[in-house]
C-alpha positions as a printed NumPy array, in Angstrom:
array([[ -8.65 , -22.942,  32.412],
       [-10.247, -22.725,  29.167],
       [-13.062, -20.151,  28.595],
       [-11.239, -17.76 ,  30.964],
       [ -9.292, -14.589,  29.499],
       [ -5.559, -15.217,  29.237],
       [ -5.062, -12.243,  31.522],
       [ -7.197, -13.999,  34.272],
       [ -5.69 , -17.06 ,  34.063],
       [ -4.78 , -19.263,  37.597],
       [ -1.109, -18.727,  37.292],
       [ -1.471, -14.745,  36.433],
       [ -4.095, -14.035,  39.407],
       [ -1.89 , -15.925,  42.102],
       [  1.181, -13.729,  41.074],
       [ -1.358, -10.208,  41.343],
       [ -2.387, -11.471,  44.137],
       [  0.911, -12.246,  45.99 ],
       [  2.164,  -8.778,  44.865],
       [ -0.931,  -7.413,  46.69 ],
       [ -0.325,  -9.31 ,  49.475],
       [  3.377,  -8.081,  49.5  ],
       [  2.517,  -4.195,  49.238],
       [ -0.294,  -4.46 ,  51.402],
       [  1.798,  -6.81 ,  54.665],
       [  5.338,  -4.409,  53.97 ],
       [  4.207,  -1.609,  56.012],
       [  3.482,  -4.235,  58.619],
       [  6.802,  -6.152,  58.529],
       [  8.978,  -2.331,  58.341],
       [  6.954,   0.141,  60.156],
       [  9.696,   2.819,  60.277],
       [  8.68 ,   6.418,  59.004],
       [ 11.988,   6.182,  56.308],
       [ 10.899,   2.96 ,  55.161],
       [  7.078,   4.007,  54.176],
       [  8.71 ,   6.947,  52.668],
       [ 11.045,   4.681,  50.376],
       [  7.887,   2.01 ,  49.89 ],
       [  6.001,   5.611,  48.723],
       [  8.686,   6.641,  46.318],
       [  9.068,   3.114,  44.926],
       [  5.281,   2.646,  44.427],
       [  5.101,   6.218,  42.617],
       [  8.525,   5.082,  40.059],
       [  6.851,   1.524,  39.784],
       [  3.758,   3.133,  38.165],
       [  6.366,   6.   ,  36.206],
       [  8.644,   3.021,  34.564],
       [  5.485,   0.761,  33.367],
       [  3.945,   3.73 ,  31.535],
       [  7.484,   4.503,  29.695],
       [  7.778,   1.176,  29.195],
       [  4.759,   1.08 ,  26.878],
       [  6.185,   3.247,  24.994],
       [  9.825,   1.552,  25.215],
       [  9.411,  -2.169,  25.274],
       [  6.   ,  -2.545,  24.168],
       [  6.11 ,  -0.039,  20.946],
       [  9.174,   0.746,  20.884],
       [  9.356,   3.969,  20.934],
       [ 12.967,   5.389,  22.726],
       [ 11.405,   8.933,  24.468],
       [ 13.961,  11.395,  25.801],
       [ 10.935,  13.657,  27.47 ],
       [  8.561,  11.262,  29.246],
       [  8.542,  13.427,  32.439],
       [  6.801,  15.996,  30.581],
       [  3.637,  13.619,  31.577],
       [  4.556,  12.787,  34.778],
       [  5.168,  16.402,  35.554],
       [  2.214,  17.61 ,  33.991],
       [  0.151,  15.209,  35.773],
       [  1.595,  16.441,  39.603],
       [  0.888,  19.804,  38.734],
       [ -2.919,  18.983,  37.209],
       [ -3.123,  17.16 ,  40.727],
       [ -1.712,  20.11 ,  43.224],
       [ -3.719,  22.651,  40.943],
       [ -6.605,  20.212,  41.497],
       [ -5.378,  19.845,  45.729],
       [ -5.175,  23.614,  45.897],
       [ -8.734,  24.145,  44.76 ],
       [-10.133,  21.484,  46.431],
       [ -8.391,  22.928,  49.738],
       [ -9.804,  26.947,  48.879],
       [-13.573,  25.398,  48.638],
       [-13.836,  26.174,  45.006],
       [-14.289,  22.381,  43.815],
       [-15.192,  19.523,  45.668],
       [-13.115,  16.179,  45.114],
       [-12.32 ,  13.352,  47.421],
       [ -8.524,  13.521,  47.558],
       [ -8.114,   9.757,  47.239],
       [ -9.281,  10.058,  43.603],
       [ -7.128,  13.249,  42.863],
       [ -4.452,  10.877,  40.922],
       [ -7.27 ,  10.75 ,  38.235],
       [ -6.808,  14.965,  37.539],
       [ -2.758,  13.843,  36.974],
       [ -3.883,  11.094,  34.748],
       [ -6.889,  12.971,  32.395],
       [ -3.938,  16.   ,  32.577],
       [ -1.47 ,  13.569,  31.015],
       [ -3.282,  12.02 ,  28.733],
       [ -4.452,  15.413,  27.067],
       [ -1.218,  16.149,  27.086],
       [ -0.166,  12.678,  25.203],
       [ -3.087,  13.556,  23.047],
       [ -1.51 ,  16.755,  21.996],
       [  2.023,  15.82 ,  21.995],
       [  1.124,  12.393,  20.627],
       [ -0.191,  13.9  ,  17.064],
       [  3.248,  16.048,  16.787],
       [  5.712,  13.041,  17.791],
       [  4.455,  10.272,  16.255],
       [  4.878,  10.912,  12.909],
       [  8.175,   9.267,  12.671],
       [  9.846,   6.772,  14.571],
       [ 13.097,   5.869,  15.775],
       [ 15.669,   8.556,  15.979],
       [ 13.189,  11.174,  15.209],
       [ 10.659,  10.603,  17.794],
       [ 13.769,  10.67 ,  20.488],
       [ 14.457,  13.945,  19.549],
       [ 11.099,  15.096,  19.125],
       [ 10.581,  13.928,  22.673],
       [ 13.75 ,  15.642,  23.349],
       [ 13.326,  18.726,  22.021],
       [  9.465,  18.708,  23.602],
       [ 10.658,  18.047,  26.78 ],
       [ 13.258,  20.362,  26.533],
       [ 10.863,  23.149,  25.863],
       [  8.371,  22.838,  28.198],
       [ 10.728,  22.747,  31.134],
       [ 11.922,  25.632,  29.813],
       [  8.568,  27.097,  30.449],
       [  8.204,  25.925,  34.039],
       [ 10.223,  28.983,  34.501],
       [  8.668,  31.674,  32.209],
       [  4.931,  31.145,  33.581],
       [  5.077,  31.106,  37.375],
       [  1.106,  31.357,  37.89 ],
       [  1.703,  27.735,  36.209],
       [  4.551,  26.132,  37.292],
       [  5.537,  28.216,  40.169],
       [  8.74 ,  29.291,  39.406],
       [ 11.987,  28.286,  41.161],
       [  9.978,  27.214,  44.511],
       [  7.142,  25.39 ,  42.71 ],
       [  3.531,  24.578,  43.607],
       [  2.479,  23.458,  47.231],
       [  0.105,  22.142,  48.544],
       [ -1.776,  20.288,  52.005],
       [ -3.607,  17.085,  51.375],
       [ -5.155,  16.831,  54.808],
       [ -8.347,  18.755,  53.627],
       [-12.136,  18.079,  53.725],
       [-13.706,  15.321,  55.376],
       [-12.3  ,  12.326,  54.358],
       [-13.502,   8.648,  53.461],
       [-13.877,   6.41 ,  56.627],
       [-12.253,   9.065,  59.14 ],
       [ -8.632,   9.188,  56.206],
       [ -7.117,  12.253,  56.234],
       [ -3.623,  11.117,  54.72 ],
       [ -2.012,  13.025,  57.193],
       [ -0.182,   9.821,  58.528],
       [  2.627,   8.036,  56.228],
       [  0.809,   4.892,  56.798],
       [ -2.381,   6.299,  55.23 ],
       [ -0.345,   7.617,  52.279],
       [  1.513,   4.54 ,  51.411],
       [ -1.767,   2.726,  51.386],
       [ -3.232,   5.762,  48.799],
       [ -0.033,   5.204,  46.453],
       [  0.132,   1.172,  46.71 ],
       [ -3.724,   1.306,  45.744],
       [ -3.173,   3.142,  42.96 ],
       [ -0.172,   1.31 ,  42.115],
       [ -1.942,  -1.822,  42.006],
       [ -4.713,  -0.611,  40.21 ],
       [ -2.615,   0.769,  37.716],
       [ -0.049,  -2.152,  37.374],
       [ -3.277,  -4.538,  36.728],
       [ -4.768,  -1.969,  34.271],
       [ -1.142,  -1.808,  32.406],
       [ -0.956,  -5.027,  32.028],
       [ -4.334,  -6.157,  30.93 ],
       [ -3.618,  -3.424,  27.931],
       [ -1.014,  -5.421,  26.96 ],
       [ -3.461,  -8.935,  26.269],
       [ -5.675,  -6.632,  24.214],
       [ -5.609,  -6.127,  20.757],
       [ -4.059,  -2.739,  20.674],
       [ -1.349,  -4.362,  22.79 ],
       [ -0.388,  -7.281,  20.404],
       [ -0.27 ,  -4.987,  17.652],
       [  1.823,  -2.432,  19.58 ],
       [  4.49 ,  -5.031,  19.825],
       [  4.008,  -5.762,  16.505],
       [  4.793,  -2.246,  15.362],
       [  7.395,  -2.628,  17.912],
       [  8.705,  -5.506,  15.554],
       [  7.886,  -5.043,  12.143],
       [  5.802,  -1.681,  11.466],
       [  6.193,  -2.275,   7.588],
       [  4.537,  -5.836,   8.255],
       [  1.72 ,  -4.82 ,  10.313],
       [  0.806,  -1.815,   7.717],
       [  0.357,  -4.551,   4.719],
       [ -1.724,  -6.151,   7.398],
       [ -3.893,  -3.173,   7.55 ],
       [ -3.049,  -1.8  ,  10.597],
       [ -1.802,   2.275,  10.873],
       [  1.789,   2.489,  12.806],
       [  1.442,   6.05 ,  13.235],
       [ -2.301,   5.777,  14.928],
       [ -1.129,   2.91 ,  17.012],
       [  2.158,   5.176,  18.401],
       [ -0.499,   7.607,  19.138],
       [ -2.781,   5.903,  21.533],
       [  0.118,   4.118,  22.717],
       [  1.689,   7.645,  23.603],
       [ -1.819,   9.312,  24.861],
       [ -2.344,   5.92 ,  27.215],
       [  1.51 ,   6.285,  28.411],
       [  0.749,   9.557,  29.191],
       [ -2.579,   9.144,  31.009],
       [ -0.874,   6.863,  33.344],
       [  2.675,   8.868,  33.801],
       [  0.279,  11.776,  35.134],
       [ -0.974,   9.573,  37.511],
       [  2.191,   8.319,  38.922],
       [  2.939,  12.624,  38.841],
       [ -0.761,  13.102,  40.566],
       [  1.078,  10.608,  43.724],
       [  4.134,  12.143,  43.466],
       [  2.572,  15.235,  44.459],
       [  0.195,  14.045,  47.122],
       [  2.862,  12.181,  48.797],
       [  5.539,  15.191,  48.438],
       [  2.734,  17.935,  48.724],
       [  4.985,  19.987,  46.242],
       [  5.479,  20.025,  42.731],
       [  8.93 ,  21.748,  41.392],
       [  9.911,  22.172,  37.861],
       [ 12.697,  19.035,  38.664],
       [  9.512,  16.925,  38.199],
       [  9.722,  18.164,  34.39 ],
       [ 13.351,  17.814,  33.452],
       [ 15.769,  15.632,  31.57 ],
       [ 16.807,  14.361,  34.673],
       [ 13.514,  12.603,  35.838],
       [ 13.264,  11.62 ,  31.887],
       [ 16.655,   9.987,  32.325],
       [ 15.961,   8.147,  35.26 ],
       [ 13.139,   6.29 ,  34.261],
       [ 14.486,   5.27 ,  31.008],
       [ 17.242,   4.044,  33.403],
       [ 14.701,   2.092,  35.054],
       [ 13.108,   0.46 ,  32.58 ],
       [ 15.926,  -0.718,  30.815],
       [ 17.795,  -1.7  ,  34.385],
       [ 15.06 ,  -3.461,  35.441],
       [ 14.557,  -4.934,  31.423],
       [ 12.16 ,  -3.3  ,  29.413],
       [ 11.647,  -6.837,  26.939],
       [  9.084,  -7.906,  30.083],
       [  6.802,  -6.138,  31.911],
       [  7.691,  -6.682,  35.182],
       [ 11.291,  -5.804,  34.473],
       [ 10.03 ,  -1.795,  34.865],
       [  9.017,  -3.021,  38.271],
       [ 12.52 ,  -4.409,  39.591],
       [ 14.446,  -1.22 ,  38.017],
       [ 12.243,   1.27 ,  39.521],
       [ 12.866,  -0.544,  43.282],
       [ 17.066,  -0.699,  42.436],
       [ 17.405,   2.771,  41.371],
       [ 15.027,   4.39 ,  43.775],
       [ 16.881,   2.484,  46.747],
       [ 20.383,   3.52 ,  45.101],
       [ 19.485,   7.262,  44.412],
       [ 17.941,   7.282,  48.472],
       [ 19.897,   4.157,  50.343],
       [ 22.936,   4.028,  49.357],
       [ 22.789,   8.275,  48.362],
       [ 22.468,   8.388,  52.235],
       [ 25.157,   6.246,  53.054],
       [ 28.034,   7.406,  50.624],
       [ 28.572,  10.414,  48.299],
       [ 29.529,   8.16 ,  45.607],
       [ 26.744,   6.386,  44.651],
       [ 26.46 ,   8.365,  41.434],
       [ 29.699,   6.053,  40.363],
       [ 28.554,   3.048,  41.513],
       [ 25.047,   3.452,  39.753],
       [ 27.175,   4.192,  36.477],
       [ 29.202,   1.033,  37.064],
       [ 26.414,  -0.617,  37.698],
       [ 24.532,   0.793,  34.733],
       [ 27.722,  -0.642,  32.482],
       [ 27.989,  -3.624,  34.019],
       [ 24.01 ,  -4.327,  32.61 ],
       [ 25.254,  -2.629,  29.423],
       [ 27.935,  -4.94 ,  28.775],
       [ 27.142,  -8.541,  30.44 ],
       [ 23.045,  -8.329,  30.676],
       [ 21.726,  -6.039,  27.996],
       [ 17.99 ,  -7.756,  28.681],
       [ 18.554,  -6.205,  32.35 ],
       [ 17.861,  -7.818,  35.227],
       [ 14.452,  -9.476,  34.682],
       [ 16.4  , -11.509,  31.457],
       [ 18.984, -12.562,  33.888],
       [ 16.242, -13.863,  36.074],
       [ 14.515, -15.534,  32.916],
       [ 17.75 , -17.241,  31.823],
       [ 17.96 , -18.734,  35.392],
       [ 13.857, -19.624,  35.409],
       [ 14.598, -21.292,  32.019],
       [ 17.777, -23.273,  33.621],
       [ 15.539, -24.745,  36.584],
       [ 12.539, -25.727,  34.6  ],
       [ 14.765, -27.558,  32.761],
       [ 16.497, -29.143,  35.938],
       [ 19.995, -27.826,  34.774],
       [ 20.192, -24.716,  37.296],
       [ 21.884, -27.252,  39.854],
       [ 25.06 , -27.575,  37.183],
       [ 25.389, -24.016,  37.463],
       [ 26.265, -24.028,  41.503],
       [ 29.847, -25.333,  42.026],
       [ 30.923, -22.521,  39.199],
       [ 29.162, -19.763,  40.943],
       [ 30.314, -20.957,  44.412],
       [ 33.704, -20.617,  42.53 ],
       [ 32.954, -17.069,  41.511],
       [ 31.891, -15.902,  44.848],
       [ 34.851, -14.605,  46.105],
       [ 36.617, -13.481,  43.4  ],
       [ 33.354, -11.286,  43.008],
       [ 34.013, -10.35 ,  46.453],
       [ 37.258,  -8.917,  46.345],
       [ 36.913,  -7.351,  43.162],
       [ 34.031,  -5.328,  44.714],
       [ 35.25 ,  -4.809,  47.452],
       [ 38.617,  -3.489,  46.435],
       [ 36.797,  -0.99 ,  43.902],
       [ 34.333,   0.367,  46.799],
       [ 37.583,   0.855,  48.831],
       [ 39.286,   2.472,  46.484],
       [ 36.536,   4.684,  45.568],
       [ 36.033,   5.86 ,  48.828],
       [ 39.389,   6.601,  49.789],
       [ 39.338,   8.749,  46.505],
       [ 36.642,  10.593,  47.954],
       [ 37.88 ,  10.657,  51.076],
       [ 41.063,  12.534,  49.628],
       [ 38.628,  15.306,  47.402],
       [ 36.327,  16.449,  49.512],
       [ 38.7  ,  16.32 ,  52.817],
       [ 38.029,  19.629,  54.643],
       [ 39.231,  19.47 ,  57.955],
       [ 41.905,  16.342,  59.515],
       [ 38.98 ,  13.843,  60.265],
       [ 38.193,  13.546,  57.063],
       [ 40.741,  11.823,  55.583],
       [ 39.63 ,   8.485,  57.592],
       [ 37.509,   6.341,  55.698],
       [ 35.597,   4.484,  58.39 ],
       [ 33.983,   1.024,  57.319],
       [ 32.611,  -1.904,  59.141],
       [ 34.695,  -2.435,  62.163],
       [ 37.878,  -1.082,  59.908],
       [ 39.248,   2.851,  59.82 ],
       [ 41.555,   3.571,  57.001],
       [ 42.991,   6.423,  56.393],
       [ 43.402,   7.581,  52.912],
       [ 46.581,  10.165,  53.341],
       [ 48.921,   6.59 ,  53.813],
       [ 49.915,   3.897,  50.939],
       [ 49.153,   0.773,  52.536],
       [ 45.044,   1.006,  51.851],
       [ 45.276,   1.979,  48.271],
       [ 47.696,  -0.803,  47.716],
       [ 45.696,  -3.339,  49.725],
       [ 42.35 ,  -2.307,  47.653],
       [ 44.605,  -2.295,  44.467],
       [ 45.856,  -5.465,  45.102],
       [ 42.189,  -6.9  ,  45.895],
       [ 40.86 ,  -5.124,  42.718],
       [ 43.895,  -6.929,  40.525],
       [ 43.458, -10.081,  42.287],
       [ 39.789, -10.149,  42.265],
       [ 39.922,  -9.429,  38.004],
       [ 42.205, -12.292,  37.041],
       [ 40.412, -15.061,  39.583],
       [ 37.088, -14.108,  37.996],
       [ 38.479, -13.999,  34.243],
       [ 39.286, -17.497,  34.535],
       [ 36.76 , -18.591,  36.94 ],
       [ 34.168, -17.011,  33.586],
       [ 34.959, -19.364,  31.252],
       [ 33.755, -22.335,  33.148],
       [ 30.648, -20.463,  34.158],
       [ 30.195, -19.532,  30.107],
       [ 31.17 , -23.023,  29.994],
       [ 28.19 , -24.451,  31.996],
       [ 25.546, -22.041,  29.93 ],
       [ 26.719, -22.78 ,  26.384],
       [ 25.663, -26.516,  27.694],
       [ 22.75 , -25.272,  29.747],
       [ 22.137, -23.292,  26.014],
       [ 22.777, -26.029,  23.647],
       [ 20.882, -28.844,  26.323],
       [ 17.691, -26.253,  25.518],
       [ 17.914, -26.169,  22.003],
       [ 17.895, -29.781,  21.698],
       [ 14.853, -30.169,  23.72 ],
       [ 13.289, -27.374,  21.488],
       [ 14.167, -28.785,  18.873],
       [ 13.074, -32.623,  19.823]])
């Protein structure tokens, strides 16, 4: 397709356009009320992890206070809500996201000029010490930030486009996957443009690109303005779909959790932001509903990327892509079949023993010492489960260590099979 932009290329629309297909036919295939909510909250972190990604994997910049934007930009958009609501201003509420967006990006503006004068270390604790400080403040100016109990707000106000109130969930999930889209596209395209291209190569080699005649330091800068103006907007949906704003939406915490995300998900591509947003946001409310726990297993799982997939889990899924263009994924089945259960019963001796753990701290009355799992009760005051999951966990470790080195086996000659073909 010569003549047409690289970012509108046949092979880049079909994949926007099956990931608008997807978001727009979910709410149809899971109708449930809890499973908009979750497709809301995932839509909201999708658009949260890109914009720190920019900042991460595209200019890499490591920023310890990006929810300063985001919570910036929910607050610009409940301030902006609220006044809509009293009759003061007039503003369709399906475009209220932009007020969280122009909020963080004069925010990145400001902050940008103070943070971006170094790199590296410095600008993490810049970020740091920024976002530090102004969640401090969320507590010192309440006519702001609201104080302890936040800012609140009611989105079904004014007449709205086509008979929409967003009262329903439905109506709201179809506001944040919009926007979503929108956004994803718009994050993207930045990254075929020039400024993009010479993000990455600040990223790379900043003392390079300055003998080329490019400015680091100005790059950074609209690279950290930009990140911002789209953080607020993934705050502006935050608040219409939560309706309240708190100063949690400003902490380390949220800053945490989406540099989890991005480098989960694998913040060397740009759609690896995307798959760590949907893991974590599904751990933190899935599997937070089902066990008590789940902070450990997110922290295992966090090492586990750490130590065996440091490009996260879009570089895993690269490796493979790479294995079955090649036509070499197939010599990669009878070793995985291998490690299959092995896998098994090393997790699931650890999840037993982790909940009988739990089971045994936060007992409180007789009935709680019985862990109950799928069509199994255990109960966690006798010996015979915590040596059965011990046993699984031991059993489990030395299968897998020596079913490993035939699957290392199989991708040092998946590995060097690749170089010779690069090479040839």
């Amino acid at each position: 397709m010569s003549g047409v932009p690289p970012v509108l290329n046949r092979r880049r629309l079909l994949g926007f356009g099956g990931f608008l297909l997807v978001i727009a036919a979910a709410p149809l295939v899971v109708s449930h009320g809890y499973a908009l909510s979750l497709f809301c909250q995932i839509g909201v972190m999708t658009v949260f992890a890109l914009s720190y990604n920019m900042l991460l994997g595209q200019t890499g910049l490591l920023s310890f206070g990006h929810a300063v934007y985001f919570g910036m930009g929910a607050l610009g958009t409940i301030h902006a809500l609220n006044a809509v609501s009293a009759g003061a201003r007039w503003f369709p509420v399906t475009l209220l996201p932009l007020a969280g967006g122009a909020a963080g990006l004069l925010l990145g503006l400001v902050l940008g000029a103070v943070t971006v004068r170094r790199a590296g270390t410095t600008f993490a604790m810049i970020s740091l010490g920024i976002g530090e400080m102004v969640a401090a403040s969320s507590l010192m100016f309440p006519a702001v930030f609201g104080g302890e109990g936040g800012v609140s707000g009611n989105r079904v106000t004014g007449q709205g486009w086509f008979g929409v109130t967003y009262g329903p969930q439905l109506q709201v999930y179809y506001l944040i996957a919009g926007w979503a889209f929108v956004a994803t596209v718009a994050m993207y395209a930045l990254t075929q443009t020039p400024l993009g291209r010479v993000a990455n190569a600040v990223r790379d080699n900043p003392e390079r690109a300055q003998f080329l005649g490019y400015n680091p330091q100005r790059v950074r800068f609209l690279m950290v303005a930009l990140g911002g103006f789209f953080a607020g907007i993934a705050g502006g949906l935050s608040a219409l779909n939560y309706e309240i704003v708190t100063a949690e939406a400003l902490s380390a915490h949220t800053s945490g959790a989406v540099l989890l995300m991005a480098y989960v998900g694998g913040a060397g591509t740009f759609y690896g932001p995307i798959l760590g947003a949907a893991i974590i946001t599904v751990m933190q409310v899935v599997v937070a509903g089902i066990t008590k726990a789940w902070p450990f297993y997110f922290g295992l799982f966090f090492l586990v990327i750490v130590l065996y997939a440091p490009g996260g889990v879009a570089g895993v899924l690269q490796l493979h892509l790479r294995a079955r263009r090649a036509g070499m994924l197939r010599r990669l089945a009878p070793a995985y079949l291998a490690g299959a259960g092995p896998v098994a019963l090393l997790v699931g001796g650890t999840v037993t023993l982790v909940e009988l753990a739990y089971a045994v701290v936060n007992r409180v009355e007789e009935g709680t010492a019985r862990l109950r799992l799928p069509g199994l009760v255990l109960d966690s005051r006798t010996a015979p489960p915590w040596i059965g999951a011990a046993a699984a966990v031991l059993v489990g470790a030395l299968l897998l260590r020596v079913v490993w080195k035939r699957i290392s086996g199989r991708w040092a000659e998946i590995h060097a099979a690749l170089a010779a073909e690069g090479r040839s």
